[in-house]
N, C-alpha and C positions, 0 to 999 in steps of 0.2 A: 545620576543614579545613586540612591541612599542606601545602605545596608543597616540592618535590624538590626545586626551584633559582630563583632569581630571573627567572629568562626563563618559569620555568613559572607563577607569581606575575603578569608581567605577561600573559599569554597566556592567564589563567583560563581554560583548556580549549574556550577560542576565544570567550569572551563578552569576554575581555579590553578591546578596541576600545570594543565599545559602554556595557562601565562607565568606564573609564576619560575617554569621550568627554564621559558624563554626569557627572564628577570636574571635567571642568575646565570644561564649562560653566558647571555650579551656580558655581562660585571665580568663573569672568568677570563671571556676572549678581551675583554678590554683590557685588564689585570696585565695578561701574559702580552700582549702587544706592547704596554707601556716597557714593562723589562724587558725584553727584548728589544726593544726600539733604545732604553738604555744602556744596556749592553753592548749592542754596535757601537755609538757614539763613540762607547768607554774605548771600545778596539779600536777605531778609529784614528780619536786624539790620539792615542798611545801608539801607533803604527807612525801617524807622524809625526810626533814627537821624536820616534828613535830615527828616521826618518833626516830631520833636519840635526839633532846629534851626530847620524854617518855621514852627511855631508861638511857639518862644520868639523867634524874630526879628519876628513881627507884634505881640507883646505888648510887646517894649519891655524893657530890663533893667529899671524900675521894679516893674513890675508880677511878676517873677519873684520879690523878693527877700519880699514880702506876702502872704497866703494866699490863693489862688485861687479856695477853694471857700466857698461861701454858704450857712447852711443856716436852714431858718426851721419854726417848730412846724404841724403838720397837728393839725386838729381832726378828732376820728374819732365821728359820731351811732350811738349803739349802739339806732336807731329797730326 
């Protein structure tokens, strides 16, 4: 579909309005989805961030620098 001139382009033989209306919505909701979608992240990282800070503050710097984790043999009856 070719148009004669740019005023006829935005006036799409009078739908113009309501595509274009639907043009810059979808862009707005897009817009505010992306910050907000960055936003949480931000809350996020920073939740655990402080997160792993209050645990390694209740542990003690001794206790970070030794391995944490324990592990011990499970006997499995193949009854």
């Amino acid at each position: 579909m070719a148009f004669d001139s740019f005023g006829a382009f935005l006036s799409m033989a009078g739908h113009g309005p309501y595509v274009w209306a639907c043009y810059i919505t979808f862009f707005v909701v897009l817009v505010q989805l992306m910050v907000w979608s960055y936003r949480r992240r931000t809350a996020a990282m920073e939740s655990c961030r402080r997160g792993f800070e209050l645990q390694e503050g209740e542990k003690g710097p001794a206790a970070s620098s030794g391995a944490s984790a324990s592990f011990s043999r499970v006997t499995v009856s193949q009854d």
